[in-house]
Every structure is written in C-alpha cells, then in structure tokens.
VOBA-1610 file (N, C-alpha, C; in pm, whole numbers, padded with zeros to 5 digits, always signed):
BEGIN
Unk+01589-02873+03373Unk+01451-02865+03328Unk+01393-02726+03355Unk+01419-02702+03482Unk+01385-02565+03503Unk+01437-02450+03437Unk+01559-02453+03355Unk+01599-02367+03299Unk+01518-02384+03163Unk+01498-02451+03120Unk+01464-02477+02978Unk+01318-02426+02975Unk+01264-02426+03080Unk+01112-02335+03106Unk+01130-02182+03125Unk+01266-02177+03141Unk+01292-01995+03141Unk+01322-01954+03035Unk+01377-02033+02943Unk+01432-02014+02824Unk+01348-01971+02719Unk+01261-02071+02732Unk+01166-02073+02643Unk+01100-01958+02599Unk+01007-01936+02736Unk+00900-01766+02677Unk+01021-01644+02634Unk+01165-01646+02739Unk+01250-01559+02686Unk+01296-01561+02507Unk+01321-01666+02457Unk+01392-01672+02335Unk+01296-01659+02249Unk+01124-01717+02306Unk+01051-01683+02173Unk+01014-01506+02158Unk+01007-01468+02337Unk+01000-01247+02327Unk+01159-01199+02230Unk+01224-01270+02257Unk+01312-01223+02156Unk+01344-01231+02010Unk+01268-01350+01959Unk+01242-01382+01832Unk+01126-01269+01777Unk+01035-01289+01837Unk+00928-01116+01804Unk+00954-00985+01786Unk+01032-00970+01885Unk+01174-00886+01926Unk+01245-00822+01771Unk+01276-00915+01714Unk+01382-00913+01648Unk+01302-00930+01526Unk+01147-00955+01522Unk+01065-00927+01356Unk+01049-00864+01375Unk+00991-00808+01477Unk+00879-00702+01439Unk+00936-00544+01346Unk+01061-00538+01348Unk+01127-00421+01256Unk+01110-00494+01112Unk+01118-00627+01085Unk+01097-00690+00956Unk+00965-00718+00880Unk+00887-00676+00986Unk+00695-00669+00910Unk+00679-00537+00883Unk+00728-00404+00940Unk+00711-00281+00946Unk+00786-00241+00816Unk+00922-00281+00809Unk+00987-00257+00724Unk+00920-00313+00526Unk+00802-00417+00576Unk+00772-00471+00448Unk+00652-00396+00386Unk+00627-00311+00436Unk+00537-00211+00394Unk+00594-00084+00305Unk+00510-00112+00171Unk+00592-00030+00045Unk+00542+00056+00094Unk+00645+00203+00059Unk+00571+00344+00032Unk+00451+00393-00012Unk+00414+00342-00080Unk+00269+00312-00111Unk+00155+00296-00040Unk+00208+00170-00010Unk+00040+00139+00115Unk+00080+00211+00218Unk+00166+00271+00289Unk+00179+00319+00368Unk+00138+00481+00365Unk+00130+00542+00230Unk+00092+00662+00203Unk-00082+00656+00237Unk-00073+00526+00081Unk-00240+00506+00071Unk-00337+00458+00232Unk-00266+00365+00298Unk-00316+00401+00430Unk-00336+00526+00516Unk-00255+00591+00494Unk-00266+00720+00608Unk-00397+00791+00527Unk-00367+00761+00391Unk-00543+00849+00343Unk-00631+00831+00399Unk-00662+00672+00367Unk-00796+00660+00388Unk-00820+00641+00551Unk-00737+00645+00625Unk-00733+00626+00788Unk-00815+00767+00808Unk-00695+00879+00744Unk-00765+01030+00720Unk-00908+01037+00722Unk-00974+00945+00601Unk-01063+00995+00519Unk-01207+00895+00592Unk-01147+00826+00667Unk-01219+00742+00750Unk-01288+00832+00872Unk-01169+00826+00933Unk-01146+00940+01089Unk-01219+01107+01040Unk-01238+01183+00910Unk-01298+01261+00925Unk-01440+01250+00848Unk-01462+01095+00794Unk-01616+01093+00749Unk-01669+01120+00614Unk-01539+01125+00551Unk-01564+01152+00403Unk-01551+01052+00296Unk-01563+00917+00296Unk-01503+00821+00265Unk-01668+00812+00170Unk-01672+00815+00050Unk-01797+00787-00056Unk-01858+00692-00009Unk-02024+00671+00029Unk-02081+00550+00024Unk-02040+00475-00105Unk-02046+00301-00039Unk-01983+00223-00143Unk-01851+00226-00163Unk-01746+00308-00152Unk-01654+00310-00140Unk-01569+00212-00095Unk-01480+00059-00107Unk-01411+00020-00026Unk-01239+00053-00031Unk-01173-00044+00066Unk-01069-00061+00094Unk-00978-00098-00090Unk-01053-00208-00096Unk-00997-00260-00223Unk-00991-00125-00371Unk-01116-00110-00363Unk-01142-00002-00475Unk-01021+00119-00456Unk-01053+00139-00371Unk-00963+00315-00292Unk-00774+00271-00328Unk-00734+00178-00312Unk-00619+00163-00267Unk-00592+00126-00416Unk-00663+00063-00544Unk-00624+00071-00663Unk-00608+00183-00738Unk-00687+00283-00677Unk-00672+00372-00716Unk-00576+00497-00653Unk-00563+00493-00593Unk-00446+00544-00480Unk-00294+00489-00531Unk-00277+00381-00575Unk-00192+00321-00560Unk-00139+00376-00735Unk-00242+00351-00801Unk-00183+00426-00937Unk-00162+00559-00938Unk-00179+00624-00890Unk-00189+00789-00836Unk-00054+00792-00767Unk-00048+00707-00668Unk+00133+00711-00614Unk+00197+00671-00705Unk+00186+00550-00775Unk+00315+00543-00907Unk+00334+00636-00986Unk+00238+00726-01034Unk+00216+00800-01097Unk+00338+00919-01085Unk+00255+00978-00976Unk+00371+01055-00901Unk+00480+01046-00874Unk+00504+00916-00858Unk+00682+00887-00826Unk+00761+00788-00916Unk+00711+00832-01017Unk+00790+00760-01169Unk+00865+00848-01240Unk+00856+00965-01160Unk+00939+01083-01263Unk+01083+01072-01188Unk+01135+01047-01099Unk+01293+01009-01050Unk+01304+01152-00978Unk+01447+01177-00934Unk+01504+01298-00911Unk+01430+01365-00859Unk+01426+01522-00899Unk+01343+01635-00810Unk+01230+01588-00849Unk+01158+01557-00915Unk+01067+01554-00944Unk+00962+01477-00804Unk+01032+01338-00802Unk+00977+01274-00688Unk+00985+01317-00594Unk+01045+01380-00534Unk+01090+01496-00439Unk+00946+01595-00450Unk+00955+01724-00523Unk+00836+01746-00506Unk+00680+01668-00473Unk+00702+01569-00602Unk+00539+01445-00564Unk+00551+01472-00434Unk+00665+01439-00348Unk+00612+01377-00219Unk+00542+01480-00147Unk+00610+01604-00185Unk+00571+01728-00091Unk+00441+01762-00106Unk+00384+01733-00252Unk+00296+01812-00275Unk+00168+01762-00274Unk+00186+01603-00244Unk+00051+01533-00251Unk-00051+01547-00148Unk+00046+01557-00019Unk-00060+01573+00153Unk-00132+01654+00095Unk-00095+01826+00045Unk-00187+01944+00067Unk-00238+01948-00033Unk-00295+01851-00130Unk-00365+01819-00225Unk-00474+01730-00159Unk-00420+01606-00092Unk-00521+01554-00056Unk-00564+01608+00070Unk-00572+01723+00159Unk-00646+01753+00263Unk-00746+01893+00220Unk-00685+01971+00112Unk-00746+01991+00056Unk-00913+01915+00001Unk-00858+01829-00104Unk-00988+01743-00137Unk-01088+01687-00038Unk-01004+01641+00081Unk-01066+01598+00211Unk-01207+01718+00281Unk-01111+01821+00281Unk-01159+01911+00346Unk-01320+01956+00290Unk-01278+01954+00155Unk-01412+02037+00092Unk-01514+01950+00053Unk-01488+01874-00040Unk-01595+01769-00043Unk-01538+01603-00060Unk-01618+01524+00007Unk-01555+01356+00003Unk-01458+01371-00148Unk-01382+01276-00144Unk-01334+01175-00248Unk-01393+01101-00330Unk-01419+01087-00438Unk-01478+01051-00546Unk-01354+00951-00635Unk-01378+00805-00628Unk-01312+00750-00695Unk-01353+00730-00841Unk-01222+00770-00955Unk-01272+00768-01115Unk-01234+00630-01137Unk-01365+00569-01197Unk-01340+00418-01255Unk-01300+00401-01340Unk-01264+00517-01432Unk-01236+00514-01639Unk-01032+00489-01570Unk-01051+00414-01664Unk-00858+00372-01731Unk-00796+00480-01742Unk-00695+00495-01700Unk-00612+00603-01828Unk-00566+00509-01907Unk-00503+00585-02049Unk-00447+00536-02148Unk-00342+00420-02122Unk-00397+00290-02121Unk-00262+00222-02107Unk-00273+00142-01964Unk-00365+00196-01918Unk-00335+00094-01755Unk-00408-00017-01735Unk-00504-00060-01859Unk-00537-00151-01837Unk-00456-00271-01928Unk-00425-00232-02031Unk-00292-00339-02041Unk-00166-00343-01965Unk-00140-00237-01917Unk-00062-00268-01758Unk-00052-00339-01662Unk-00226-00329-01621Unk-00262-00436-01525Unk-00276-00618-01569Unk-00312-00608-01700Unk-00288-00759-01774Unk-00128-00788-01756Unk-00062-00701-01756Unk+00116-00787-01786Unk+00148-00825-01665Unk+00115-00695-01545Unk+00115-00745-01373Unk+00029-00841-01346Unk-00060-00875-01432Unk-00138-01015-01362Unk-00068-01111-01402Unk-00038-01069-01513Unk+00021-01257-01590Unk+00205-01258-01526Unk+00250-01163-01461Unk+00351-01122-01372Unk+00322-01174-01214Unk+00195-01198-01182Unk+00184-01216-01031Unk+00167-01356-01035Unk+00102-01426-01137Unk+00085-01562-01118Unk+00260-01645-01103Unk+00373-01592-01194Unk+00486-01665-01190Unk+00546-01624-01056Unk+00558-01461-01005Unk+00574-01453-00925Unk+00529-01536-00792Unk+00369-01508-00787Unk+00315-01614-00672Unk+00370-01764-00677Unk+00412-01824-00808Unk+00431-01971-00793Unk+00599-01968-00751Unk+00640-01858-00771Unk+00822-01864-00693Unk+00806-01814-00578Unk+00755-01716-00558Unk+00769-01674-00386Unk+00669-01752-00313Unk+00572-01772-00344Unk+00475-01885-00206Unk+00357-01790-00164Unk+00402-01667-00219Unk+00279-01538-00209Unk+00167-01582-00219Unk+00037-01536-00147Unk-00075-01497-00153Unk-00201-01456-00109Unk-00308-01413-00083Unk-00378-01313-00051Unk-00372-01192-00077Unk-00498-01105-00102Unk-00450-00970-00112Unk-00395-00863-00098Unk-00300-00908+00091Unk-00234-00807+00119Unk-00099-00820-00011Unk-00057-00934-00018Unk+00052-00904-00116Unk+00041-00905-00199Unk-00119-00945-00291Unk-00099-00896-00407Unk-00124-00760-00426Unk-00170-00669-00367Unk-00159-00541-00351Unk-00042-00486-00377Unk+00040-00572-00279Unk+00166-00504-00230Unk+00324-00505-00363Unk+00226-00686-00482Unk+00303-00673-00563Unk+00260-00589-00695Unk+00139-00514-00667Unk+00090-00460-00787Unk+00157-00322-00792Unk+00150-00294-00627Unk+00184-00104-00622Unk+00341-00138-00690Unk+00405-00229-00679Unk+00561-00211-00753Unk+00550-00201-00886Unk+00433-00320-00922Unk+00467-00354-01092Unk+00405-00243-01154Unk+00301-00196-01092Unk+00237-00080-01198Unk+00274+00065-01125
//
C-alpha cells in the first residue's frame, strides 16, 4: 500500500514529464512568430487602441503564409527579413491593422471554414486556440 502512494505522484511527474515537449512542440511556426510580435508590441506599448489578440493574429497569420509560400530560398530569406521589418514598424510608429481583403482571401477563408467544420467533426477540435491553429495551415 505504501508503495502504491509513492508511485503514484512519481508516475503522474513523469507523465507531465514526458508532455510537456508534446504541447510545445504543437505550436505552428506561425503563432509562435505571431506571438513573439505582439508580446513585442505589448511589452513596448504600441499595440493600436482597439486592437485585439484575435484581430492581430488574423492578420499576422496571413502575412506569415504569405511569406512562407514561396518554398526554397525564398522562405529562407522571409524568415530573415521579417524581425527587421517588424521592429522597424514597432519602433517608429504603432501597428496599424489593414481590414481590406487582398484579392482572393476572402474566398480562401470560406473553403478553410467549410474545411474546419469536417475537420473539427474528425479530430474532436475546438475553441479558438485550434481553430487559429487550423487556419494559419489552411490559409
């Protein structure tokens, strides 16, 4: 009996143990970029009144696909070149999120919606962290 009380708190620190590289790891390139922005853009005070989380990160998030849809060197550069773009922008005046479409992304976002509902009913998905997380892939 007494062992089985030692066992216990040990095997469940080791079960935590052994996720916690599997929650870290489930974080796309993406939110993980688009986070460090707005953490940035938080921490130095430039974040637009009205501005949220939700808004910022749709738009962020098409801005990273954007950038890293060209393959090869190309994505390679994106990556390099986006920080000193955005500390730049940081630096001089807030961030200004554009609400207008580009050509095409809003029937984009219709095929990823009618894409997230089959998805959500096979994987068990939902809330916004993952639908976020399945939009930054699809679009």
């Amino acid at each position: 009996m007494k062992l089985r009380t030692t066992l216990l708190p040990l095997t469940a620190s080791l079960l935590v143990a052994a996720l916690a590289p599997a929650v870290q790891a489930a974080k796309s390139p993406a939110m993980e970029s688009c986070s460090a922005e707005w953490k940035k853009m938080k921490d130095a005070g430039t974040v637009v009144s009205g501005q949220t989380w939700p808004k910022f990160w749709s738009k962020c998030s098409k801005d990273y696909a954007a950038a890293h849809t060209e393959g090869g060197a190309g994505e390679q550069a994106a990556t390099t070149v986006a920080p000193t773009a955005t500390k730049k922008a940081a630096s001089t005046k807030p961030v200004v999120a554009e609400e207008a479409d580009t050509a095409g992304s809003g029937e984009q976002k219709k095929q990823c919606d009618a894409k997230w509902g089959a998805y959500k009913g096979r994987s068990g998905a939902h809330g916004w962290h993952d639908y976020f997380q399945f939009m930054s892939k699809c679009m």
